[in-house]
N, C-alpha and C positions, 0 to 999 in steps of 0.2 A: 484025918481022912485025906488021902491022895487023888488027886484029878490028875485029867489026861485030855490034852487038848487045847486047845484055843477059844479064849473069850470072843465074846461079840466083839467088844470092841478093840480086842487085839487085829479082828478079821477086818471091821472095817478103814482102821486105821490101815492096814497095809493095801488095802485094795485102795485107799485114796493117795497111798505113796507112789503107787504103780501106776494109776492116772494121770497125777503131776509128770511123773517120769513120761512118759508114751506124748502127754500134750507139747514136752520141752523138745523128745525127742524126732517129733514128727517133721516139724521145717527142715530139719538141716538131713531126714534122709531124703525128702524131698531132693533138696536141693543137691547131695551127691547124684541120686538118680539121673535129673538133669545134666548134669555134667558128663556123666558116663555115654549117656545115649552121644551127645554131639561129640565129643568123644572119640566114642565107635565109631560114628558116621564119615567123620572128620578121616579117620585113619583107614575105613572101608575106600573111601576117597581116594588115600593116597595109596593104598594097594592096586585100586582098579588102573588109576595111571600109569603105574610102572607098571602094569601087566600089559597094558596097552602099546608102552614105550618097546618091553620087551619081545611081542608080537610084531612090531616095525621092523625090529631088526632081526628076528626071526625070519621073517617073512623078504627084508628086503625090500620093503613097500609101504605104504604112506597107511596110519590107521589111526581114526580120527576118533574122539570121544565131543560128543554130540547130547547137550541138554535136551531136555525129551518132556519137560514138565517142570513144577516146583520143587519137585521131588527126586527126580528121575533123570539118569541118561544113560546113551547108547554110546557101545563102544563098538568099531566097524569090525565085525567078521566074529564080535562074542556076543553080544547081544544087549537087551536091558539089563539096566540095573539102578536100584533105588534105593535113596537114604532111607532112614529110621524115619517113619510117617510124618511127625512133625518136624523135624529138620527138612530146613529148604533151603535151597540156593540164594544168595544174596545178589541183588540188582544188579550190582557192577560184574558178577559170575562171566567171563567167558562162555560165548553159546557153544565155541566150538577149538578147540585144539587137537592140531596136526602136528603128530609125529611121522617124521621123512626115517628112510631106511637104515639112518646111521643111530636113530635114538634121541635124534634134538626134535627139540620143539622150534615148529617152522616159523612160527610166529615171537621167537623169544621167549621170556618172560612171561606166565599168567599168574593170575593171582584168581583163586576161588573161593566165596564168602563161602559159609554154612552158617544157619541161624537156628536156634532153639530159643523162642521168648527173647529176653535179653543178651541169654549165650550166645557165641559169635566165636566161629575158627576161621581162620584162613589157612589154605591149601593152597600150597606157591610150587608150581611148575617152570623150573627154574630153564635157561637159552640151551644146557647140555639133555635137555628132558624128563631130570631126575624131577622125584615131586617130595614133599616133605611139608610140616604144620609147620607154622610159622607162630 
């Protein structure tokens, strides 16, 4: 006589292989998850600077990006804009940098923390205005 199917405990053995797998596999998407967001945020960052930089010299006129929160800042003449919720600005963050109408940063050098938990970028706005992860 032929059967068809799966035992009990063919069923439950596999449904405790798939558990094992899913409890091994849970931290570590956690933890890309994490990574991706600051990330994102880190290089939304360096987009809105050179947009900023690029409206300087667009414009031929000074336009500042302005912390506005933990979370959050102002770019002069485009508006808010804010990181990924839990990403915040690190302590030492510049409150404010000004690009003059050639594209430099008037100030030199800035350097911008981002934080997620442990995660940490820094966003460097370099004397010519370009900005890049560091």
């Amino acid at each position: 006589m032929s059967s068809r199917g799966f035992t009990l405990v063919e069923l439950l053995t596999s449904i405790a292989v798939i558990g094992i797998m899913t409890a091994i596999a849970t931290p570590s998407i956690e933890r890309v998850s994490r990574s991706l967001r600051i990330e994102g945020s880190a290089q939304a960052l360096v987009g809105d600077l050179n947009r900023a930089r690029t409206e300087a010299i667009k414009r031929n006129t000074g336009v500042e990006v302005t912390l506005a929160g933990p979370h959050t800042y102002r770019i002069s003449g485009i508006g808010l804009r804010r990181l990924d919720e839990e990403v915040v600005f690190g302590e030492a963050s510049p409150d404010t940098v000004r690009f003059n109408g050639f594209g430099s940063a008037m100030h030199g050098r800035e350097a911008y923390t981002v934080r997620l938990g442990e995660l940490e970028r820094r966003v460097i706005v370099d004397a010519a205005g370009q900005a890049r992860i560091e």
